[in-house]
Each structure stands twice: as structure tokens, then as C-alpha cells.
C-alpha positions as CSV (number, residue, x, y, z in Angstrom):
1,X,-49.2,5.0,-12.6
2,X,-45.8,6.5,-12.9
3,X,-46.3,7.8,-16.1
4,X,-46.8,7.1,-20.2
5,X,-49.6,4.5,-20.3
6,X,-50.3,4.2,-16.8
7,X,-51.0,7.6,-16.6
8,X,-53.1,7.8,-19.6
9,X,-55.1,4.6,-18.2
10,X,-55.5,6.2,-14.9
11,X,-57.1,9.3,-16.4
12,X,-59.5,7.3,-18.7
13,X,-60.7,5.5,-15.8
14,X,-62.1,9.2,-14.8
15,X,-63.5,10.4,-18.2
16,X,-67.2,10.4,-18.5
17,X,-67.2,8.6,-22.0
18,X,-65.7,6.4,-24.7
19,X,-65.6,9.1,-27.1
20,X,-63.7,11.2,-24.8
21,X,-61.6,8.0,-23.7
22,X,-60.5,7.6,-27.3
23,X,-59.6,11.0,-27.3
24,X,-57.4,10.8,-24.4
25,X,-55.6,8.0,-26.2
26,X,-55.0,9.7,-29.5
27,X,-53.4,12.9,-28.5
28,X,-51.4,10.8,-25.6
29,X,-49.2,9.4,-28.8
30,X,-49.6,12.2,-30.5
31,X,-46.4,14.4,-30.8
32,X,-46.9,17.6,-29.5
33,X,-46.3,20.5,-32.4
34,X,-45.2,23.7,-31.2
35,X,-42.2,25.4,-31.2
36,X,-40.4,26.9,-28.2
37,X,-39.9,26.0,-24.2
38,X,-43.7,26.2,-22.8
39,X,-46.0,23.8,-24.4
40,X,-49.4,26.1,-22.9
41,X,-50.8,28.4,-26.0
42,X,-50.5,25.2,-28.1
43,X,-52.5,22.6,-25.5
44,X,-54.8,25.6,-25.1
45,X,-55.3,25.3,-28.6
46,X,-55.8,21.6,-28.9
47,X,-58.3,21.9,-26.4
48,X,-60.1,25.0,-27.9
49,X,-60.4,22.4,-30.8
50,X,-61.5,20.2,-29.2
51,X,-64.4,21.9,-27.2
52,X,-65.2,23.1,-30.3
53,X,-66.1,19.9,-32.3
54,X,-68.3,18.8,-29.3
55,X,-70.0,22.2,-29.2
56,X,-70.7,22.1,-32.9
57,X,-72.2,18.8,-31.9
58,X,-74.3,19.9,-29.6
59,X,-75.4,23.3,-31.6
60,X,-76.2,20.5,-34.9
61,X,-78.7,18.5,-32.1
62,X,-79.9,22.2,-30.5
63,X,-81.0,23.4,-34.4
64,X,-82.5,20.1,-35.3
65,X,-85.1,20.7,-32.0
66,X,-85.3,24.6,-33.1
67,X,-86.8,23.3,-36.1
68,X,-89.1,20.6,-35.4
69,X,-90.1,23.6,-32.6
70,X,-93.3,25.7,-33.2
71,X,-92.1,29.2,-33.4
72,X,-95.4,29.7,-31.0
73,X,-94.3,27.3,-28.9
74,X,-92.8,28.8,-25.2
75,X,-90.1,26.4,-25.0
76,X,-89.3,28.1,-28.6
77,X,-87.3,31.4,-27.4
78,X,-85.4,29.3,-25.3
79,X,-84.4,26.9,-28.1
80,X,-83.5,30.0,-30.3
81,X,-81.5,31.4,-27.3
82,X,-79.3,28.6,-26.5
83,X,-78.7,27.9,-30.6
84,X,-77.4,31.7,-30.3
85,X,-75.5,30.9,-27.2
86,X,-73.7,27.7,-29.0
87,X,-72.6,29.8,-32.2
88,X,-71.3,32.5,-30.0
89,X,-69.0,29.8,-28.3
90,X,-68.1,28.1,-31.2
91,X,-66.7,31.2,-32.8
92,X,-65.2,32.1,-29.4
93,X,-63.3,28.5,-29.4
94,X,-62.5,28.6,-33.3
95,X,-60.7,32.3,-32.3
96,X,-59.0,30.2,-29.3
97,X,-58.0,27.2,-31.4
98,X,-56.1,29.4,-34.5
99,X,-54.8,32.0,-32.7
């Protein structure tokens, strides 16, 4: 796995899904868009991005249970907590991903 597609194949065989698989794929033929010598603040970028659409996943799925959650309910301020949690890192990793 010298490189190009063996490379990309060797890391899929380590990633924990098919979503994230697919990923992998798409920004390997991707051309990478930023200007000057050292490609890191962009890839931070695209991964910010990234992280991003699977936390907004997982905040969508963490609301849905908030809801369907009696407020009296003791598992309730923990629901609440970690939906707080998620929109704090989503705006954190929205911040990451422009900037």
C-alpha cells in the first residue's frame, strides 16, 4: 500500500463504518482547495466539517429522546445536558470549519 488507492483501501479496512468508508473515498479524489504551501488549516477544516455533520446527527437523535422524555423523569436532566453539550460542539466545530 504504497500509496493512492492502496492507501485509501488500507485505511478503510480500519474505519468503523460504511458511512465513514464512503467518506474516506470521496475526499481521497477530492482536490484539495487551499491556497499556499501547508495544506493543515484547510484539512482541519474539512474535518471540523465533518465532525460537525455527525454531531448534528447525533444532537437531531439526542432531542428526539429529550422529547419523548418526561420532564419528571431522572434520566431527563441528563438528556437536557448532553442536547446542551452537542449544540455547544456543533457551534465550536462550525467556528473550526469557516474560520
Amino acid at each position: 500500500a504504497g500509496g493512492g488507492a492502496g492507501w485509501v483501501s488500507l485505511i478503510g479496512q480500519h474505519v468503523a463504518t460504511d458511512d465513514v468508508r464512503g467518506l474516506l473515498q470521496a475526499l481521497a479524489v477530492e482536490p484539495l482547495m487551499f491556497a499556499g504551501e501547508d495544506p493543515t488549516p484547510y484539512v482541519a477544516a474539512v474535518l471540523a466539517q465533518v465532525e460537525e455533520r455527525m454531531v448534528t446527527r447525533y444532537l437531531v437523535e439526542a432531542k428526539g429522546r429529550l422529547q419523548r422524555t418526561d420532564s419528571s423523569d431522572v434520566t431527563y436532566l441528563r438528556q437536557f445536558t448532553a442536547v446542551i453539550g452537542l449544540e455547544r460542539r456543533k457551534r465550536e466545530l462550525r467556528e473550526r470549519g469557516i474560520g
